[in-house]
C-alpha positions as CSV (number, residue, x, y, z in Angstrom):
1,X,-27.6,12.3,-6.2
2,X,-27.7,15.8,-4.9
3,X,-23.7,16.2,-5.2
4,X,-23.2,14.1,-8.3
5,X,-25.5,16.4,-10.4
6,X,-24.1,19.2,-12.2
7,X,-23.9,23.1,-10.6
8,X,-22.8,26.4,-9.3
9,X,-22.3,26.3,-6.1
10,X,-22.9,29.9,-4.0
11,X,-19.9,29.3,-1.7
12,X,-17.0,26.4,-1.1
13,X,-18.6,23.7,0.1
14,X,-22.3,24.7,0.1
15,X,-24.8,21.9,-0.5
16,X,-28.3,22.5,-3.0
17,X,-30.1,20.2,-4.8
18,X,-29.6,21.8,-7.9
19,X,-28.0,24.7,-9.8
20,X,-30.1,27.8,-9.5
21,X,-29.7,28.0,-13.7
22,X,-31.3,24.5,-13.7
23,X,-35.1,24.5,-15.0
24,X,-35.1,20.9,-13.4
25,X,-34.0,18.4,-10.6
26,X,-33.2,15.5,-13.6
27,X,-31.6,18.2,-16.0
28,X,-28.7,17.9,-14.0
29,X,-28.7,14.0,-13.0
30,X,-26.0,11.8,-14.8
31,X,-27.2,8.4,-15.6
32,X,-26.3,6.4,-12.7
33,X,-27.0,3.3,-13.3
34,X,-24.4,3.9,-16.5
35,X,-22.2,4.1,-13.8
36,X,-22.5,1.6,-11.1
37,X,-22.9,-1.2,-14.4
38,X,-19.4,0.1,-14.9
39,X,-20.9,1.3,-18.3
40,X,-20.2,4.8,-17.4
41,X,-17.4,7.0,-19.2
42,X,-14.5,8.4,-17.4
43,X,-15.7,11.7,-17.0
44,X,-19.0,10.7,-15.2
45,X,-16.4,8.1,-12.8
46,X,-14.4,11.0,-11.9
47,X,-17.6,13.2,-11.1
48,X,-18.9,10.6,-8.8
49,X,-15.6,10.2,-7.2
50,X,-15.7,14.1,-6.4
51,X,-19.3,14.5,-5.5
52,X,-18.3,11.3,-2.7
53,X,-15.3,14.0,-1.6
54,X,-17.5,17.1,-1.3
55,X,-19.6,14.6,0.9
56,X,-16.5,13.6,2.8
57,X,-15.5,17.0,3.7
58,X,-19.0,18.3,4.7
59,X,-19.4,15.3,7.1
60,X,-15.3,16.2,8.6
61,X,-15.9,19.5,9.2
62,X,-19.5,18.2,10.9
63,X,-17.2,16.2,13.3
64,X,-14.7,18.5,13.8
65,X,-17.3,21.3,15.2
66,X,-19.0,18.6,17.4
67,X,-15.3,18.0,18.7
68,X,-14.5,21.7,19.4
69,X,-18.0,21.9,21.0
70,X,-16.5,18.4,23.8
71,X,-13.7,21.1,24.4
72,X,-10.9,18.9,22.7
73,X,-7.8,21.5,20.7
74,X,-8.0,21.9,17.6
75,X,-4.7,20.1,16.7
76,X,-6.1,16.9,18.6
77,X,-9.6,16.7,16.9
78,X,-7.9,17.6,13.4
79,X,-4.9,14.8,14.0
80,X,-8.0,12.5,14.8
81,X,-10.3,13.2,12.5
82,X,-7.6,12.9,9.8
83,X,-7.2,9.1,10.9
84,X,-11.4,8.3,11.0
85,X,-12.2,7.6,7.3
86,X,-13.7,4.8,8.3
87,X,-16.0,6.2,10.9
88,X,-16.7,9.4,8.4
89,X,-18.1,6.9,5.9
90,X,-19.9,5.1,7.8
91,X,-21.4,8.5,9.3
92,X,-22.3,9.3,5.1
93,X,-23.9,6.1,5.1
94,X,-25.9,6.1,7.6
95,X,-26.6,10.2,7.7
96,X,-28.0,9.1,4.0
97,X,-30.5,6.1,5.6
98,X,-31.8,8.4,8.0
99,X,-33.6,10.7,5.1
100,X,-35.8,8.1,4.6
101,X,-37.2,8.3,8.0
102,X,-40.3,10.4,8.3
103,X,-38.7,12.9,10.7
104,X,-35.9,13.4,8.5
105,X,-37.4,13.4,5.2
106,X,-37.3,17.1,4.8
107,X,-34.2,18.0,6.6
108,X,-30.8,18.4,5.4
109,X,-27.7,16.3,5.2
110,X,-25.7,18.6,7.7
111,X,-28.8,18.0,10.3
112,X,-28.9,14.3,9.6
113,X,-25.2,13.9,10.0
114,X,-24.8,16.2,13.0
115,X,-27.8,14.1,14.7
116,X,-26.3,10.7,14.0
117,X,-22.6,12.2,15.5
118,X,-25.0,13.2,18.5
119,X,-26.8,10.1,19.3
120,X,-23.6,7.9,18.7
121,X,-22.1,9.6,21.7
122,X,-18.7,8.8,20.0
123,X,-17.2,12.6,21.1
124,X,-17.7,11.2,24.9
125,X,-16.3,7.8,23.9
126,X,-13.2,10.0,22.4
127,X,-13.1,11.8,25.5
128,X,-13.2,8.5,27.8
129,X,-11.2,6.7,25.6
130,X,-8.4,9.6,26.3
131,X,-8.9,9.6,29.8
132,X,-7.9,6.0,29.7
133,X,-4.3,6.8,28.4
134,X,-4.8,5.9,24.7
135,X,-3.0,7.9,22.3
136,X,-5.0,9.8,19.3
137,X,-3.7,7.0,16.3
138,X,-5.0,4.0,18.9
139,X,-8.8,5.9,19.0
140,X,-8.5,6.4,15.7
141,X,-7.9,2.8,15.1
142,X,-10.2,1.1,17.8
143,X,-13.3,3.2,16.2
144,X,-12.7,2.4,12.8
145,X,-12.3,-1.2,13.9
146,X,-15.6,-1.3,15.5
147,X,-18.0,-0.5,12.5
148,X,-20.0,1.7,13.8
149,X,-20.4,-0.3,17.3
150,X,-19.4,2.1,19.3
151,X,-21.0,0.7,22.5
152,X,-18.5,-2.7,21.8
153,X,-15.6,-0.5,22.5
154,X,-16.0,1.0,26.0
155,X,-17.2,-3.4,27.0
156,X,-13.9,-4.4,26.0
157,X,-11.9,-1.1,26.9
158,X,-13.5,-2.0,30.8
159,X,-12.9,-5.8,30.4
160,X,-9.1,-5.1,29.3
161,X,-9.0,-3.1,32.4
162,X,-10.2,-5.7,34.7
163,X,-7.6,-7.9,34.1
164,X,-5.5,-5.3,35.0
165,X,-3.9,-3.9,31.6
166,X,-3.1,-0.9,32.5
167,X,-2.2,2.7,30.9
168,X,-1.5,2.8,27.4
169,X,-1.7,-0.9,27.1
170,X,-5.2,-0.9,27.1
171,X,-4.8,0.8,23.4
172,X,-2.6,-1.8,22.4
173,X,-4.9,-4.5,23.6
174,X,-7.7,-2.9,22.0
175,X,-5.9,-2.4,18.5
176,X,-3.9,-5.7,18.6
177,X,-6.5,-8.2,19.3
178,X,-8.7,-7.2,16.0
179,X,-12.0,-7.2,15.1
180,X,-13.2,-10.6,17.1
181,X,-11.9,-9.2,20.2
182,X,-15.0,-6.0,19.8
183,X,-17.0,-8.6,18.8
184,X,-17.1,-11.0,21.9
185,X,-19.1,-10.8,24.7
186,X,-17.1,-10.8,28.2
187,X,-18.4,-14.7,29.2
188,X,-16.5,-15.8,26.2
189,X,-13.2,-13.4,27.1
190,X,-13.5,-14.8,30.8
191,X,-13.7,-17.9,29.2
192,X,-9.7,-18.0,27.4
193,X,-8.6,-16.2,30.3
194,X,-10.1,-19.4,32.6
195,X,-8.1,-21.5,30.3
196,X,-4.7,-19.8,30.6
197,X,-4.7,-19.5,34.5
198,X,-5.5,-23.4,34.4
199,X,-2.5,-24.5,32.2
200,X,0.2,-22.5,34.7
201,X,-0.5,-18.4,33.6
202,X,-1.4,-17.5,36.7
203,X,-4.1,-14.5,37.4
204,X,-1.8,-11.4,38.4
205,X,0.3,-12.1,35.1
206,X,-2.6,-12.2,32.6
207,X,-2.8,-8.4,32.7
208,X,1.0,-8.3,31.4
209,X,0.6,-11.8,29.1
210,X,-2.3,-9.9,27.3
211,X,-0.8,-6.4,26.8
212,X,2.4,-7.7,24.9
213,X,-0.2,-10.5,23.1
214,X,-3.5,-9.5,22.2
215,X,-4.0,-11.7,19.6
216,X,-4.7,-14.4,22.1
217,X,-8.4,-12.5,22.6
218,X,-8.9,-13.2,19.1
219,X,-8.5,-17.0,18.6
220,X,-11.0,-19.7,19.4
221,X,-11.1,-21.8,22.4
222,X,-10.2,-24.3,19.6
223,X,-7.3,-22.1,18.6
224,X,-6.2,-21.5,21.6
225,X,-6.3,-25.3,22.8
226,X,-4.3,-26.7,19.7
227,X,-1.7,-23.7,20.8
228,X,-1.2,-24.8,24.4
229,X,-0.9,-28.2,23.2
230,X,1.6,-27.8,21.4
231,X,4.3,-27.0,23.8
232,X,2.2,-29.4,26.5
233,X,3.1,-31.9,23.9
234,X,7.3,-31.3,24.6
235,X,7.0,-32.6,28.0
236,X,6.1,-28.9,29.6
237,X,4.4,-29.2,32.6
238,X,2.1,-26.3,33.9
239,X,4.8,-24.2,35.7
240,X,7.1,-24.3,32.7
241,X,4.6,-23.4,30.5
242,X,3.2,-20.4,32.5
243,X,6.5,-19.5,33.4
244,X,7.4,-19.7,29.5
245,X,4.2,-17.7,28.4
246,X,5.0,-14.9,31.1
247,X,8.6,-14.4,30.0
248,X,7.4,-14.4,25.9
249,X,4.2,-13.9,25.6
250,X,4.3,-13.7,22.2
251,X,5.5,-17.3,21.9
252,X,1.5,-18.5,22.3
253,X,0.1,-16.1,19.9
254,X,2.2,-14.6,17.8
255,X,3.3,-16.5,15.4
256,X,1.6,-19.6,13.2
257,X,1.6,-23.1,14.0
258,X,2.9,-24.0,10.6
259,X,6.1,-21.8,11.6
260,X,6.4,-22.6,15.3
261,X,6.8,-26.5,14.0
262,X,9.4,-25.6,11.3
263,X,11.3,-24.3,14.2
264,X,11.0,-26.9,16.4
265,X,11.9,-29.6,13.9
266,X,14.9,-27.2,12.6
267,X,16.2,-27.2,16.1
268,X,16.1,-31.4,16.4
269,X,18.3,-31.1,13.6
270,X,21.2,-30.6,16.2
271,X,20.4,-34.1,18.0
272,X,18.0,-32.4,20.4
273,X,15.0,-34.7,21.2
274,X,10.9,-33.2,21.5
275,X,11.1,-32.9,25.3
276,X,15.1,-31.2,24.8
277,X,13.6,-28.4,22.7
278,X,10.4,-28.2,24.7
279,X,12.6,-27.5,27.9
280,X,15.0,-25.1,26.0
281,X,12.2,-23.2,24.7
282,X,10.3,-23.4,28.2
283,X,13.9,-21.5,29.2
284,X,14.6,-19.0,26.3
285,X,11.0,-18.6,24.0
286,X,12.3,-15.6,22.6
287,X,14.2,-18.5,20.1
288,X,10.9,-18.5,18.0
289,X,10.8,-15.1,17.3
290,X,13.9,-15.6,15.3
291,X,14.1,-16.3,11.9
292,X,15.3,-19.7,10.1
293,X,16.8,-18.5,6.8
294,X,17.8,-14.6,8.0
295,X,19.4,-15.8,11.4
296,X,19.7,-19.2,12.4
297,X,21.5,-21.1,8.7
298,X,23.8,-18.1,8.7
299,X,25.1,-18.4,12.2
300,X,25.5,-22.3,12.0
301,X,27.4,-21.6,8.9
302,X,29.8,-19.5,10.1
303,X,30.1,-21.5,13.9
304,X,30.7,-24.3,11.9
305,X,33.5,-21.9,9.8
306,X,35.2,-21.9,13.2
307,X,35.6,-25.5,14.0
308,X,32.5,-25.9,15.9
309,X,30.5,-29.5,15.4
310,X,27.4,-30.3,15.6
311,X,28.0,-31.2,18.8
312,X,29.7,-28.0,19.8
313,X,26.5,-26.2,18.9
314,X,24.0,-28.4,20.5
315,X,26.1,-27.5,23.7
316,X,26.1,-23.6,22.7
317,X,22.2,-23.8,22.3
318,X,21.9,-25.7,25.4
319,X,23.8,-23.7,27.7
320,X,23.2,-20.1,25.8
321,X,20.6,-20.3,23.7
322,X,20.5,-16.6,23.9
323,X,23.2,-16.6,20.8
324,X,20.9,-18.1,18.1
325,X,18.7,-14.8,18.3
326,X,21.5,-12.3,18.0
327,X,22.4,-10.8,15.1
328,X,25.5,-12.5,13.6
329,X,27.0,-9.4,11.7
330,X,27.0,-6.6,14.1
331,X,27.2,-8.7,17.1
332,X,29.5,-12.0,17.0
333,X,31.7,-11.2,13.7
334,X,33.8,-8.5,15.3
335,X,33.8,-10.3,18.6
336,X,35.8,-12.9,17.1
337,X,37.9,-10.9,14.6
338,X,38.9,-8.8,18.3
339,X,39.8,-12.2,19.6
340,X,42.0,-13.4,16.1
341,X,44.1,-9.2,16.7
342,X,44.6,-10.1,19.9
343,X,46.7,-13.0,19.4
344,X,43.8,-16.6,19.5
345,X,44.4,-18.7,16.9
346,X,41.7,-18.9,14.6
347,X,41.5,-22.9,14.8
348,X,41.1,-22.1,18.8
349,X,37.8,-19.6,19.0
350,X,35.3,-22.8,17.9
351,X,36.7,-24.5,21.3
352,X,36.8,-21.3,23.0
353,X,33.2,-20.6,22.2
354,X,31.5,-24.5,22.9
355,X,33.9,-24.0,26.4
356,X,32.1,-20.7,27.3
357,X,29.3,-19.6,25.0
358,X,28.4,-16.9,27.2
359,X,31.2,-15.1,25.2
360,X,29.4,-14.2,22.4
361,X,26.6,-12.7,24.6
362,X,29.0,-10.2,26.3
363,X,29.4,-6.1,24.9
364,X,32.6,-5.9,22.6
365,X,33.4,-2.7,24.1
366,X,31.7,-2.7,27.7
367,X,33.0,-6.4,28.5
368,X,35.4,-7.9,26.5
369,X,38.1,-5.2,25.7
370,X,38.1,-3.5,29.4
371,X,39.3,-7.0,31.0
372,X,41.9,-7.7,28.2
373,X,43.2,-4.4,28.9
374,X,43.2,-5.0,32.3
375,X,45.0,-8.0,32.0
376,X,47.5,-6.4,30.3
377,X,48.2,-3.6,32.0
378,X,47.7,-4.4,35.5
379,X,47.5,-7.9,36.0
380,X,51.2,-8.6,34.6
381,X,50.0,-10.6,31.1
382,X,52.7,-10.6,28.7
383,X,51.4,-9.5,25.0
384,X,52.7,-12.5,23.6
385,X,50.8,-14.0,26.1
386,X,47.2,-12.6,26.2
387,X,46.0,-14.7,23.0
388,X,46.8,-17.9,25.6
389,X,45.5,-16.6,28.3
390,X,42.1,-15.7,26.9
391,X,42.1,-19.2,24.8
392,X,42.5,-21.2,28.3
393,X,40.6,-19.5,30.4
394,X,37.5,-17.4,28.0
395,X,35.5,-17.4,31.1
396,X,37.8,-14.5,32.7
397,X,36.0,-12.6,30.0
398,X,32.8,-12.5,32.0
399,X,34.5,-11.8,35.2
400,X,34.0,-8.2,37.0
401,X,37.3,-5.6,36.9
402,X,36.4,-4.4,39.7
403,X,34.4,-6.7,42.1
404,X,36.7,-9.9,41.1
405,X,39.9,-9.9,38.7
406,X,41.0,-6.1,40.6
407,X,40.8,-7.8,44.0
408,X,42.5,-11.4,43.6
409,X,45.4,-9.2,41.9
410,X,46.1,-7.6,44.5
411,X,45.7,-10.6,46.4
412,X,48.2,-12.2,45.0
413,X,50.4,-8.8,45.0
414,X,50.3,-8.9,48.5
415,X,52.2,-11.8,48.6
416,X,54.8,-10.9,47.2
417,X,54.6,-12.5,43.7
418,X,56.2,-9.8,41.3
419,X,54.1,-8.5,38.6
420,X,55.8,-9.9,35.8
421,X,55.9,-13.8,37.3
422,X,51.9,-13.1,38.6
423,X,51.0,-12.3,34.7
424,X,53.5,-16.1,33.7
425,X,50.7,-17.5,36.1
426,X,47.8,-16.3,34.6
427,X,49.3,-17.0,30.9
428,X,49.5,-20.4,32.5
429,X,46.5,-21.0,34.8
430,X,43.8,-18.0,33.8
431,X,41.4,-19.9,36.7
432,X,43.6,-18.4,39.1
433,X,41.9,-14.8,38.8
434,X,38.5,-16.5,39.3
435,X,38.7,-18.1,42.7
436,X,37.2,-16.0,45.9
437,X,39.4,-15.0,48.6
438,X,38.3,-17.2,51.0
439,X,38.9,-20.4,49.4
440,X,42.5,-18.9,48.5
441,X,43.5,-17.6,52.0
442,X,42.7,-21.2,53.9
443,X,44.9,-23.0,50.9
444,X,48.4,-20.4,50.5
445,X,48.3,-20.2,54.9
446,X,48.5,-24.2,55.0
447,X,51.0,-24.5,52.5
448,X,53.3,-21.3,54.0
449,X,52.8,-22.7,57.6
450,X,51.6,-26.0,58.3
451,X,53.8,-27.8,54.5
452,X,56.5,-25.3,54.9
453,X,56.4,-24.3,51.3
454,X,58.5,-21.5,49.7
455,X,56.8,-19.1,47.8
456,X,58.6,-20.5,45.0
457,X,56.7,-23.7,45.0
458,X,53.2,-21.6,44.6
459,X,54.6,-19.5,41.5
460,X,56.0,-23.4,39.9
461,X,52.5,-24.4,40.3
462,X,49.8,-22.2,40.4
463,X,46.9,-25.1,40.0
464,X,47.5,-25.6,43.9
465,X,44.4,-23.5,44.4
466,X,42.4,-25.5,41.7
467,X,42.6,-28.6,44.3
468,X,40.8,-28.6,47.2
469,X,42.1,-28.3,50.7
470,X,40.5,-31.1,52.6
471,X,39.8,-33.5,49.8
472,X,43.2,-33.4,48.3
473,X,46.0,-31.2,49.9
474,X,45.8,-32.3,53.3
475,X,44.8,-36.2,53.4
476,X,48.1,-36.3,50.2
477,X,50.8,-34.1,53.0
478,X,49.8,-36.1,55.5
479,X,50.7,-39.5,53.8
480,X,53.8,-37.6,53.0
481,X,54.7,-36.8,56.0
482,X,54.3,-40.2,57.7
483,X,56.2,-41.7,55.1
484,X,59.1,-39.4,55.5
485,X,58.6,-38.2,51.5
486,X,58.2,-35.0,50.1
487,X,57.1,-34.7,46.4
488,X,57.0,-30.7,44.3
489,X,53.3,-29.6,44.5
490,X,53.1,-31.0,40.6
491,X,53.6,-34.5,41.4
492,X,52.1,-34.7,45.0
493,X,48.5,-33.1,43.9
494,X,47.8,-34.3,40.1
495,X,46.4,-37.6,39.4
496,X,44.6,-40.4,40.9
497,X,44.8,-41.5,44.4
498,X,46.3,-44.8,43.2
499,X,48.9,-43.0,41.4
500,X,50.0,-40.8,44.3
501,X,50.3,-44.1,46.5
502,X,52.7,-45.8,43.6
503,X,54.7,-42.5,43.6
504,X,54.7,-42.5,47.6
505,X,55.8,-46.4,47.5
506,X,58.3,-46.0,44.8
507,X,60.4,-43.0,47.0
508,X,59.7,-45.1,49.9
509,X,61.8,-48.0,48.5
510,X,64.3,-45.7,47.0
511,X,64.9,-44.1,50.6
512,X,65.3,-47.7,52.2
513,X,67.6,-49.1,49.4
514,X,69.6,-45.6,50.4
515,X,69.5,-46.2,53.9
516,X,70.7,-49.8,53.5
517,X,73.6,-48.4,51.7
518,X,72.2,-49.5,48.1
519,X,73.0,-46.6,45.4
520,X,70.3,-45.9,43.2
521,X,71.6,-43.1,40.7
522,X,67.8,-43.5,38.9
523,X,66.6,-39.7,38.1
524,X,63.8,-39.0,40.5
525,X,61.8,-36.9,38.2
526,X,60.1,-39.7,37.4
527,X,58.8,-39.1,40.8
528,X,59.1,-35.7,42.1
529,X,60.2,-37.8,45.2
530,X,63.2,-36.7,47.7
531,X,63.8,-38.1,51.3
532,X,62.6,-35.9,54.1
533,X,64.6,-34.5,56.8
534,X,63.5,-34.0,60.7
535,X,66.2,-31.0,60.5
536,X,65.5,-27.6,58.5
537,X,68.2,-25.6,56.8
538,X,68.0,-21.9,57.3
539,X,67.2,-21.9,53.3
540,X,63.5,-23.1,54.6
541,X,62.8,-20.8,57.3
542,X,59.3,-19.0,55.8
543,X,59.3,-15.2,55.2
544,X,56.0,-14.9,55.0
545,X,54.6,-12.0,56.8
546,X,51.9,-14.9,58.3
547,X,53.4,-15.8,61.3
548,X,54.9,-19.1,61.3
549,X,53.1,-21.6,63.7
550,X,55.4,-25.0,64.8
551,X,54.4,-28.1,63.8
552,X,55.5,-31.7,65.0
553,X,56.4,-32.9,61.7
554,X,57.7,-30.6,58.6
555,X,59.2,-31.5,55.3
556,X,62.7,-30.7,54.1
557,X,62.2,-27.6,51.7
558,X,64.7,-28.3,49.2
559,X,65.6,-26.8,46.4
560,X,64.1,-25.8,43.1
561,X,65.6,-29.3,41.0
562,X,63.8,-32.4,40.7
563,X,66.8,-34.5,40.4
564,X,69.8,-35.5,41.8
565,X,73.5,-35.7,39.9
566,X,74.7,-38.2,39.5
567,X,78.3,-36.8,41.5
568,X,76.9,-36.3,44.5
569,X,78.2,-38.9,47.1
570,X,75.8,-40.9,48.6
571,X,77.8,-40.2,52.5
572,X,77.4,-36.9,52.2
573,X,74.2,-36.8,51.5
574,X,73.4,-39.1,54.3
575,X,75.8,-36.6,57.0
576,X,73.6,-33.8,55.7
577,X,70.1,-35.5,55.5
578,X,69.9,-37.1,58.3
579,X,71.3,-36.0,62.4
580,X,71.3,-39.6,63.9
């Protein structure tokens, strides 16, 4: 009433109950109760609003002298200041309660005000607060939040601190968690935190799991419960939930139960069952931050675009479920339109991707392009070729330059396989650039030295590495060998065991009807079958640096053609086979 009235004042800002030309107090009083009915005109409105301003600014620059006199700058306390409406209200209101106490009847406003800043001991809060690592805006914030319960503040600020939130986190706990958090005593805080640690969060992570989500110090135990039931409810058992809640936090209490089930069901719209999503969202949580209609239709739309099925995308979810919460436009379009310039056929990247998802996670220009160039320009690939290469084998994509496809080049190098028929092998088999050194060294010495292979024979058929050396290569050469055979690397290694033993009978019988004199002029490339020799031509002695060993029995290397002519005579083919 003392502002609203009408006056001179002596100076900016000075305060008197009335205008020194005003005969009397009420002169200069506007009907008020005009305007609190709302009856008031416009004019009067506006001079209330002003006289609440004046009021405003007395009360700031009250604060800001009792913040100079804590020893805080003067741009801190005015950034501050600027951010405590609030607080400056409630410092009007309650600087305006005290006048009708009898020791403050007779004093002014500025005394009233100034007292209540005083005994509210919010400038050593500030100062405590700051000490604690929280930034100006987060004070700010945490005051105005508290409604004038200061004391509320420094409970929970030591609380938050106990569970080991540390530095600036403690602000974002504080600002996050609302109004209930200030409100709560520390039994009930102790109380959710209880709850957690018995459902899998364990006690050293709940310092972390409450920094990035404060809002759990908000909800109810009820609240909380229905939450954790939820994903209890997908077949997670405590260790995959508090493993979950650790690596997302968020996931718990971020987002609404109303959305976290539209996800769920959304997701077991690609044949996944309630304990399927439970484990894939146990494994990637981050899936719920991700948006339905913005992210999730779009990206479907446009996998399916590319052949993929339904199918195909339950196995990209499942293996990477990491692609649903990237952004389709900036991150997976120009990865396949990279993939289309190189030379993969459009109807080949849906199969590509649901082969190797991974793909789509890797950096266009960090990843993918470096090996491609690589392949091109030191590994021997044809251009023609690299569209082929990549389509068969993606998953060279997320091999290392220089740790893995560097090395096994010059691996193979070493060997003597030319540039230009080492990139025809990866064209053909891309797998071969994948395998480790010491599964390839045991393989290429058994087939150089103990099969008495040419080099040749490896270049033919570079899948000889994909087969493994005691489970295949050896137990097949030695049924070879005892049955006096000897089969190219393509028919001796592919297929079934009971295949290989129809293929080893069928040139067994061909040999005897050619040893009983019998001509048989059928092709043997039905086979890959020739008769073996006990005596070498100098055509198979092995030029591999590896130093030959000797062996008791050895197969006939013999040339590159898988058939015979049908002008060859049979007698001299028996002089030359055989030295009996």
């Amino acid at each position: 009433m003392s502002l609203i009235r009408k006056r001179t004042p002596q100076f900016p800002g000075s305060i008197y109950v009335q205008s020194p030309s005003d005969v009397d107090v009420n002169s200069s009083l506007p009907p008020l109760r005009k305007i609190f009915d709302g009856g008031g005109d416009k004019e009067e409105q506006e001079m209330l609003v002003r006289a609440v301003e004046i009021r405003r600014g007395v009360t700031v620059e009250i604060f800001k002298e009792a913040m100079r006199k804590g020893k805080f700058g003067i741009t801190y306390y005015t950034n501050l200041v600027s951010r405590l409406g609030e607080f400056i209200d409630y410092v009007i209101i309650r600087a305006a309660e005290m006048k009708q106490l009898p020791e403050f009847s007779d004093s002014t406003y500025n005394v009233r005000a100034k007292t209540f800043i005083d005994d509210s001991n919010v400038v050593p809060l500030i100062r405590w607060l700051k000490h604690n690592s929280l930034s100006y805006p987060q004070i700010a914030k945490v005051i105005c939040m508290s409604r004038g319960n200061l004391y509320a503040i420094r409970h929970a600020a030591e609380w938050v601190k106990s569970i080991n939130v540390k530095g600036r986190f403690i602000g974002v706990a504080l600002t996050k968690s609302g109004e209930k958090m200030l409100g709560r005593s520390p039994e009930e805080l102790d109380e959710i935190v209880g709850y957690l640690e018995s459902q899998g969060v364990r006690r050293d992570w709940m310092g972390y799991v409450m920094s990035q989500c404060p809002q759990l110090l908000s909800y109810s135990m009820e609240e909380l419960k229905s939450r954790v039931q939820f994903f209890l409810d997908m077949g997670m058992n405590d260790k995959d939930f508090g493993t979950m809640v650790f690596d997302y936090p968020q996931v718990l209490g971020y987002f609404s139960m109303e959305e976290m089930k539209q996800k769920v069901r959304y997701l077991m719209e690609f044949g996944l069952s309630y304990e399927d999503v439970g484990r894939l969202l146990a494994f990637r949580p981050e899936l719920m931050r991700c948006s339905i209609e913005e992210r999730w239709k779009p990206l479907v739309k446009y996998l399916y675009y590319l052949g993929v099925s339904k199918d195909g995308m339950r196995r990209i979810l499942t293996i990477k479920p990491m692609i649903f919460c990237v952004d389709l436009e900036s991150n997976i379009v120009p990865k396949v339109q990279f993939l289309c310039d190189i030379g993969v056929r459009e109807t080949a990247i849906g199969n590509m991707l649901v082969k190797f998802p991974p793909l789509l996670t890797y950096s266009l220009y960090k990843k993918i392009r470096p090996v491609v160039i690589f392949l091109l320009t030191k590994a021997g690939v044809a251009k023609r070729d690299i569209g082929k290469a990549i389509a068969l084998g993606p998953e060279l994509l997320g091999c290392s330059i220089h740790h893995k496809l560097e090395v096994n080049v010059k691996y193979y190098l070493s060997l003597g396989i030319p540039l230009r028929l080492l990139g025809e092998m990866v064209a053909d088999f891309p797998m071969l650039l994948r395998y480790n050194r010491d599964v390839l060294r045991p393989k290429y010495r058994y087939l150089r030295r103990t099969m008495v292979r040419p080099l040749k024979d490896l270049i033919e058929f570079p899948r000889f590495f994909s087969y493994s050396l005691d489970g295949r290569i050896i137990p097949r050469h030695k049924i070879l060998v005892e049955n006096r055979v000897n089969f190219k690397l393509r028919y001796m290694l592919p297929g079934t065991d009971e295949e290989f033993d129809q293929r080893v009978q069928a040139a067994v019988e061909r040999r005897r009807r050619f040893e009983s004199g019998v001509i048989d002029n059928s092709s043997d490339s039905q086979t890959g079958g020739s008769i073996e020799s006990d005596n070498y031509s100098s055509d198979s002695q092995c030029n591999d640096p590896i130093e030959r060993t000797s062996v008791d029995l050895r197969v006939n290397d013999y040339p590159s053609s898988d058939t015979h002519t049908e002008n060859e005579n049979p007698q001299r083919l028996l002089n030359a086979q055989y030295d009996s």
